[in-house]
N, C-alpha and C positions, 0 to 999 in steps of 0.2 A: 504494500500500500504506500504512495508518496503521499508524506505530508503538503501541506500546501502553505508557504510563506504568503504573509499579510505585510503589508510595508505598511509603516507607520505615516501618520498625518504627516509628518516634514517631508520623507518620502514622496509621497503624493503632491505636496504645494509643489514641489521642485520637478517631481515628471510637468506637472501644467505652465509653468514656466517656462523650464526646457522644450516642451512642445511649442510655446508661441514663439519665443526667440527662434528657434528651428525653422518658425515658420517667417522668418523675418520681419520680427516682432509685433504681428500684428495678424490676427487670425478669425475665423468663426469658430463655434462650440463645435461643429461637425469634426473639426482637423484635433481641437484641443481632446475632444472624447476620445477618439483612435488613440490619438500619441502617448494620453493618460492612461487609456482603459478603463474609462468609468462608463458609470452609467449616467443617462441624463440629468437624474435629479441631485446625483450625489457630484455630479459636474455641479451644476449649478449653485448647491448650497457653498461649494469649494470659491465660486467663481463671484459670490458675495460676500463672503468673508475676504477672498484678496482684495476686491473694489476698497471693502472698509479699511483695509490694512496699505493701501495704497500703492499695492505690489501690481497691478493691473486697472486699468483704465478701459471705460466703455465707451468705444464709437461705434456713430452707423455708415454704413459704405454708401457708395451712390446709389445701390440699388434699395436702400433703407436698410437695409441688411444689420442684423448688432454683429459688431466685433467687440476682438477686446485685444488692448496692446500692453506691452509688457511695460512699465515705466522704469525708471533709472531706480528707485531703490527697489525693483522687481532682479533689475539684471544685479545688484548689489546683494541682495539676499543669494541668488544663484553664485557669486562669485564665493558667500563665505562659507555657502550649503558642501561648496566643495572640497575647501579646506576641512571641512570640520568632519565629511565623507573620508576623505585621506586619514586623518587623525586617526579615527574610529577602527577604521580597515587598519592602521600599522597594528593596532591591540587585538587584529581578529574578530572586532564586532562590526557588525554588518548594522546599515541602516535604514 
């Protein structure tokens, strides 16, 4: 039987991050779902709490479209997430 690893919330802010910056900062939920692997609503509740946290920003495209763009303490969170990834992996714990 394989168990099945769970990634933690910081985990998860950082896959949706990394998905928009991937996506050249600037994306629809369709592209952030895939990249993340969530699902719609657990996207969404994610994607309010970054709004309030100021780690992503909400525009509409020309077609009214919602996007959401990563902002600069979005790509600075990413930048410390990764440091702090490295740390954790040199002691063997995964995050």
């Amino acid at each position: 039987m394989r168990t099945r690893r769970y990634r933690s919330k910081l985990r998860i802010i950082a896959d949706i991050l990394q998905t928009i910056r991937d996506e050249g900062g600037l994306t629809g939920p369709t592209k952030i779902l895939y990249g993340a692997n969530l699902s719609y609503d657990r996207l969404m509740k994610y994607l309010d709490e970054l709004k309030a946290l100021g780690l992503v920003s909400e525009d509409r495209g020309e077609d009214d479209r919602v996007l959401y763009r990563i902002t600069s303490k979005g790509i600075s969170f990413l930048v410390e997430f990764k440091k702090i990834k490295e740390f954790a992996e040199a002691f063997g714990v995964n995050i």
